[in-house]
N, C-alpha and C positions, 0 to 999 in steps of 0.2 A: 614354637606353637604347640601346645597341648594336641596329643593326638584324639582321632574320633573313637567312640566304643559304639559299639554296637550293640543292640540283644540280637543274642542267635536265635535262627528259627522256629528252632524246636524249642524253645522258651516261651516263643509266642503263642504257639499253636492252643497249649491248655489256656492261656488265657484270652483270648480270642471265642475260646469257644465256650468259655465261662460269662464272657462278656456276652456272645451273642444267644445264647442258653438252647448250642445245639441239643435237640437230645436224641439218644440213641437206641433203635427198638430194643425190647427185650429180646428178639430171637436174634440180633447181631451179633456175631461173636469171631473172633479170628479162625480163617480156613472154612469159613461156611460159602458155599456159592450165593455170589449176590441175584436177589431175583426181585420184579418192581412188585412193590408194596402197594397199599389201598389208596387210590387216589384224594388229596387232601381236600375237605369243601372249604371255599373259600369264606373267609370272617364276615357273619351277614353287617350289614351297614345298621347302625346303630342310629334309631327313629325318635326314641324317647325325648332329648334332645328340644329346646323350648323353638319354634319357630320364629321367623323374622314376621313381625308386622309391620309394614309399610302404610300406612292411614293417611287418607285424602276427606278432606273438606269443604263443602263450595256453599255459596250462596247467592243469588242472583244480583243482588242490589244492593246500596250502601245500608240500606232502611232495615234489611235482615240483619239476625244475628247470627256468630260463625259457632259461640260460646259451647253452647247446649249439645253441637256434631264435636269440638274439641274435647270436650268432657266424656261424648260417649267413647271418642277413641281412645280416650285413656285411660278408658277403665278396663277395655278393652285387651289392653297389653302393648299398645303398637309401641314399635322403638320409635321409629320417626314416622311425625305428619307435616304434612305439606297443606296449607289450605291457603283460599284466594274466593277473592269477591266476584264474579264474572258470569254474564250469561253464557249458557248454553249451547244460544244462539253463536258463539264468537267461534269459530272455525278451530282457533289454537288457543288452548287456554294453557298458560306458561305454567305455572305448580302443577299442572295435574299430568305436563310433561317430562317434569322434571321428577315426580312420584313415581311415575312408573320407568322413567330411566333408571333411578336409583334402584327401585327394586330389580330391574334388568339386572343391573351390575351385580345387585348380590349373588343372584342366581348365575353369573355367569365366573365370579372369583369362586364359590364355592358350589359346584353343581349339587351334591348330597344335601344342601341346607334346606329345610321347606321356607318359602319363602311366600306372604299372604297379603294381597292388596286389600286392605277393610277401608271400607265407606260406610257411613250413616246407613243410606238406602241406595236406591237405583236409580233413582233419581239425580243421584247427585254425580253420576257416572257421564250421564246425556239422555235424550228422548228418542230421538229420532233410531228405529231400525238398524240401519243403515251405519249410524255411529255406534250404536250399542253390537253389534255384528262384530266390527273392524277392533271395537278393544277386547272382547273376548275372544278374538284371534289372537292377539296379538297377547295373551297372557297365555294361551293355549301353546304358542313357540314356544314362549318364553319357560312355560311349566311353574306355572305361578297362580297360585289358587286365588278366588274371590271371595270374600267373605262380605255381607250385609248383614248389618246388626239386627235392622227393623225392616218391617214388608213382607211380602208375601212368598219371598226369596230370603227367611232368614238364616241365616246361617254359612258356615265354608262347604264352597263348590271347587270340584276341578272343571275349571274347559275342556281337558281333553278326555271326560270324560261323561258321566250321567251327567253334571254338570251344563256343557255344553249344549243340551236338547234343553232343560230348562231355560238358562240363559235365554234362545234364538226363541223361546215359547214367548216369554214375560216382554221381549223385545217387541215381537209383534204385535201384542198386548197394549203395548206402547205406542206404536204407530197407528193401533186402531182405535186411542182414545183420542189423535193428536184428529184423526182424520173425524171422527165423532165430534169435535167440538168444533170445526171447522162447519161442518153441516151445519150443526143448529145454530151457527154465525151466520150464514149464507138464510136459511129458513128465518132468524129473526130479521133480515132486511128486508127480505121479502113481506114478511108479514107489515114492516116498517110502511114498506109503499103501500101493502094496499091500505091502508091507515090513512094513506097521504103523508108520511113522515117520508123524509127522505133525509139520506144521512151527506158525509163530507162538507167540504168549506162550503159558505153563505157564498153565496152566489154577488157579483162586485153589483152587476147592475140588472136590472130586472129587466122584462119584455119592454112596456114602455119607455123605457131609457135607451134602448137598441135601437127600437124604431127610431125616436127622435132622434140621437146620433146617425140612424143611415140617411132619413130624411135631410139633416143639416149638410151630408156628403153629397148629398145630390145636388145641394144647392151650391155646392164649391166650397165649402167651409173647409180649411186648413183642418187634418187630421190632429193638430196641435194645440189651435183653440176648440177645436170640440170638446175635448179633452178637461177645458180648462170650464167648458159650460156644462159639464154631467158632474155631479153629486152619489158618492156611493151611498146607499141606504143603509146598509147594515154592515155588521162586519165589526172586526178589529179597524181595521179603517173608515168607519163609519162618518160622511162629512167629510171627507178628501175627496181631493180628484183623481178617477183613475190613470193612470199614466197610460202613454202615446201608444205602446206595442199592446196596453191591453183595449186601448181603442179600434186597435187594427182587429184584433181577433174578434172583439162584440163586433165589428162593422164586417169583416167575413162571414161569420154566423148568421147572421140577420140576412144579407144577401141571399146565403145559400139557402133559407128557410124562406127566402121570399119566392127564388126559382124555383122550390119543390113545390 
């Protein structure tokens, strides 16, 4: 068997330290008492560096287009978008889960990365307060900027920062346009009755058809054939016969509006 060689130590040493590029002050020198020097600042973190965009797109209904938010994200810069059909309304909307996971992850493989949730607008984040709140927290842990291209919020925010007071501003913003059009929904019904309009389903059978159906109960008429002798007037059903259980409830009605 061939024996082993070694490199000796002292061979290594200059190259070692040619490899790792110690260097040595100018006032070192052999026989000098060693004494600590200026303490070193550490290499600032280097910012220049292009950021991650993370881009989200939504739209409420088949009939919308997605086209016109994927165009702006891409011009945009984002590396990956996630986009989905889905209202608002829906509690979990699965892309816009799986958008900000991923951006999670970026930020948590490489903490130094800036890493940029971009959406169209604000809108397309949620409405409600309350939802708008809970994601800018949650990019706030996360240390994850938002950025909106259009609105009145345009441009990159930090949450955990100015940022943040904007956000919870334009949020509430939000909730008082949701609660604004809820009024003047409520105020146009009202106005509806006093008009005499009234809204919701046509009603199956009118006053006169109640009384005659309680009248025909008084006289012993099977709840079954009464049913088969009332006529709905309007309606999608119009010209059918009401059916048995909604005979029961016009024939409860009526009673109780007879005792009052």
């Amino acid at each position: 068997m061939a024996p082993k060689y070694h490199t000796p130590r002292f061979m290594l040493v200059p190259q070692l330290r040619a490899e790792l590029e110690v260097k040595t002050p100018a006032d070192r020198r052999p026989g000098k008492t060693w004494t600590q020097g200026p303490a070193v600042a550490a290499a600032p973190v280097e910012h220049g560096h292009k950021p991650t965009r993370v881009g989200y797109a939504r739209c409420s209904t088949a009939t919308q287009e997605l086209q016109s938010q994927l165009d702006a994200l891409a011009a945009a810069g984002c590396d990956r978008v996630f986009s989905e059909k889905i209202s608002t309304r829906i509690k979990v909307r699965p892309k816009f889960v799986a958008a900000l996971g991923f951006a999670r992850t970026i930020k948590e493989t490489v903490p130094h990365q800036r890493v940029i949730f971009t959406v169209h607008e604000m809108k397309r984040l949620g409405r409600g307060a309350a939802e708008l709140l809970t994601i800018a927290e949650e990019l706030r842990r996360a240390d994850i900027e938002l950025e909106l291209l259009e609105g009145p919020l345009k441009g990159i925010h930090d949450p955990s920062g100015h940022g943040a007071a904007l956000f919870a501003f334009f949020a509430g913003m939000a909730e008082s346009e949701r609660e604004y059009i809820r009024e003047k929904t409520l105020e146009g019904q009202v106005s509806a009755r006093d008009r005499g309009r009234h809204g919701g389903r046509p009603k199956v059978v009118d006053d006169d058809m109640a009384a005659y159906a309680l009248s025909l109960r008084e006289k012993g008429v099977p709840v079954a054939e009464i049913a088969q002798k009332l006529v709905i007037p309007s309606g999608k059903n119009k010209g059918q016969h009401p059916s048995v259980p909604t005979v029961y409830r016009i024939l409860a009605q009526a009673a109780a509006t007879a005792d009052g």
